[in-house]
Every structure is written in structure tokens, then in C-alpha cells.
PABA-634900 format. One record per atom (N, C-alpha, C): residue in one letter; x, y, z. Coordinates in steps of 0.2 Angstrom, whole numbers, plus 5000, padded with zeros to 4 digits. Layout:
BEGIN
aXYZ
...
END
This chain:
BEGIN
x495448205421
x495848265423
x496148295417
x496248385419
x496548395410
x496948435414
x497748425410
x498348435414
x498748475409
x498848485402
x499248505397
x498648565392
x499148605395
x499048665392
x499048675382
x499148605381
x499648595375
x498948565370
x498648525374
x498148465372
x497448525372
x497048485367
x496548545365
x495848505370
x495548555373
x495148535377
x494348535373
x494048485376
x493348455373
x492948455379
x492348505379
x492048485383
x491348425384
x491248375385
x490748335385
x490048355389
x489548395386
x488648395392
x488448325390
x488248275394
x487648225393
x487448195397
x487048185398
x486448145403
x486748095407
x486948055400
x486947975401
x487547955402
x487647925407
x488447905410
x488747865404
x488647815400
x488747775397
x489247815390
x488647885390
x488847915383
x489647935384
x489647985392
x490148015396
x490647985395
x490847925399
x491247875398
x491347845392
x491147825386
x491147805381
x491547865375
x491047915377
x491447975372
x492148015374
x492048005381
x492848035384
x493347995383
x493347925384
x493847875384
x494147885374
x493547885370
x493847915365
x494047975361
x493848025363
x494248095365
x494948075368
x494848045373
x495748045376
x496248005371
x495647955369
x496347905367
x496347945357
x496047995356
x496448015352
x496848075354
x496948095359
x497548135363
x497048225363
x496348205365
x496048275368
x496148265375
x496148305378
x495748315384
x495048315386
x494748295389
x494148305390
x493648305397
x493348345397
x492948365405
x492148375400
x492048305408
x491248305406
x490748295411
x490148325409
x489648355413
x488948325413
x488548325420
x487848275415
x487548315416
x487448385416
x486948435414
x487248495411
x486948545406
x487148605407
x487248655413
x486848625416
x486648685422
x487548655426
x487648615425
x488248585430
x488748605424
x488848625418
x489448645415
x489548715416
x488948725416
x488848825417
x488948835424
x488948815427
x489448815435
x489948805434
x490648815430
x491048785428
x491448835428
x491948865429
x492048935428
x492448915420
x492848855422
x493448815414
x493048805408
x492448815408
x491948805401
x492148845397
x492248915398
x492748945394
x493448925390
x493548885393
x494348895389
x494248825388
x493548795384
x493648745380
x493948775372
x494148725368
x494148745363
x493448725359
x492948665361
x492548645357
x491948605362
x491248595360
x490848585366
x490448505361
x490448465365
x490048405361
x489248395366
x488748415362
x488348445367
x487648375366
x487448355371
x486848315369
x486248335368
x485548345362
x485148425361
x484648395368
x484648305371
x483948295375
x484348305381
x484448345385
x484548335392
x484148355396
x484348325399
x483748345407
x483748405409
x483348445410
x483348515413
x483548535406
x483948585407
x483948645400
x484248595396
x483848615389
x484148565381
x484648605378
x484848555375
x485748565374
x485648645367
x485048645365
x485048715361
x484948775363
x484448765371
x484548835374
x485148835378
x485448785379
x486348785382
x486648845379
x486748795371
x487248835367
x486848915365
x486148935366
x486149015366
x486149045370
x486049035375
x486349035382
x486949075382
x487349025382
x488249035380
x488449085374
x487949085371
x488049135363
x487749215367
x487249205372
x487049275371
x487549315378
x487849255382
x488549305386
x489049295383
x488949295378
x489549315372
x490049255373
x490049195374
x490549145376
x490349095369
x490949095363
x490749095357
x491249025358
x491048965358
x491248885358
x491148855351
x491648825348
x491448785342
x490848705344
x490348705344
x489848665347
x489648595341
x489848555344
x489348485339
x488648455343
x488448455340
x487648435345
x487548355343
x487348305345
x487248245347
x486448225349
x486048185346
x485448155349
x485248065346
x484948045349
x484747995350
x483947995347
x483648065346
x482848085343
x482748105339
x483348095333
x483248135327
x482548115325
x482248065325
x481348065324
x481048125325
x481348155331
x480648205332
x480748275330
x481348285326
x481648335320
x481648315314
x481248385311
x481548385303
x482248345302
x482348315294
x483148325291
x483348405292
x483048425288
x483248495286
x483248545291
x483248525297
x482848545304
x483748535307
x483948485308
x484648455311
x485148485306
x485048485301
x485548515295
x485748595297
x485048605301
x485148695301
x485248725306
x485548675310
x485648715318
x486248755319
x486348815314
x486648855313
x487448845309
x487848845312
x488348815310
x488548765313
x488248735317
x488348675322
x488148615318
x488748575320
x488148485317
x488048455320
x487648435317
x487148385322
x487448305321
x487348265325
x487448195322
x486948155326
x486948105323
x486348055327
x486648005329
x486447985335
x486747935339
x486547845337
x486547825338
x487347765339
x487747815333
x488147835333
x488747855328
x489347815326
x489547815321
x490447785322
x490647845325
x491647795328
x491747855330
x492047895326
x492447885320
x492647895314
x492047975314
x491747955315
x491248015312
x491348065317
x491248085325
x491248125328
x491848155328
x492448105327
x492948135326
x493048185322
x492948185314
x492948205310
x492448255309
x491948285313
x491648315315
x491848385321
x492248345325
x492648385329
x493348395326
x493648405322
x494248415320
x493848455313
x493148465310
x493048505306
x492948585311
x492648545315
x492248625323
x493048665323
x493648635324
x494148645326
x494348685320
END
């Protein structure tokens, strides 16, 4: 639940419960807030997806992929600072993942050291 207007709100899209759970428990206990979604389609019903400050996006989800999400969101003009997230960097370029606009990409198992700092760069 996000209750302070004060604390910087993170949105979490992912599939897998596991991620959800694990990435929000550490969001909070570095003092985010965090509200999390297992699909796109289920954040975009969301009316509060707006007033994130920052989106931690996973690119394989079910139903819409986390990069027609975030163009989606860019082309109703709803401009998020977005970190993209995958477990398939296999089946991308290096230079592919490097260039997903001004987004970063990171490859899962991650430290958490590293998302963090990755969301306090979005920020």
C-alpha cells in the first residue's frame, strides 16, 4: 500500500510473483513505495500509474511486452522514467539492450546494489 505523499513512488509490471515480491520488499526497505502489477494490461487500468515517479518494467511479459508498454505510455504522452528488466537477454543484441532509448536494461539474476542504482540514476 502507498500512503506518503512524501516517498517516491516505483511502479513494479512483472509476471512472476516471485520477482513482485522480491523486488517490492526491496523497494520498500530502501524507503520507496512500491505498487506492483503482473501485466501491463493490469497497470494500464490503473488510473495511479501516472503519478509514478519511475516504472521497473519486465521486456517478457505475458500479453503486451514491456516495450510496446512503455510506447504505449509514450505515445499518450505519459512520459515515466522506465528501467527495463529481462531474464532473455540471449535472444537480444548487446548493443540491442544498450539502445533501448534512454532506458536501461539490466539482466536478471541482478544484484540488488545494481537496480538500485539504476533507479536512483532514472530518478
Amino acid at each position: 500500500m502507498i500512503d506518503s505523499t512524501d516517498t517516491i513512488r516505483i511502479a513494479l509490471i512483472d509476471d512472476d510473483p516471485s520477482v513482485r515480491s522480491g523486488v517490492s520488499r526491496l523497494l520498500r526497505s530502501h524507503d520507496y513505495a512500491c505498487k506492483t502489477y503482473a501485466s501491463a494490461e493490469e497497470a494500464l487500468a490503473d488510473p495511479d500509474l501516472a503519478n509514478m515517479r519511475c516504472l521497473v518494467i519486465d521486456v517478457q511479459l505475458s500479453g503486451m511486452n514491456g516495450f510496446q508498454f512503455r510506447d504505449l505510455l509514450l505515445h499518450e504522452g505519459v512520459s515515466i522514467p522506465c528501467v527495463f528488466i529481462t531474464a532473455h537477454a540471449e535472444i537480444y543484441s548487446p548493443d540491442w539492450i544498450q539502445s533501448v532509448g534512454n532506458n536501461p536494461c539490466i539482466i536478471k539474476p541482478f544484484e540488488e546494489s545494481q537496480l538500485l542504482a539504476v533507479i536512483d540514476q532514472q530518478l
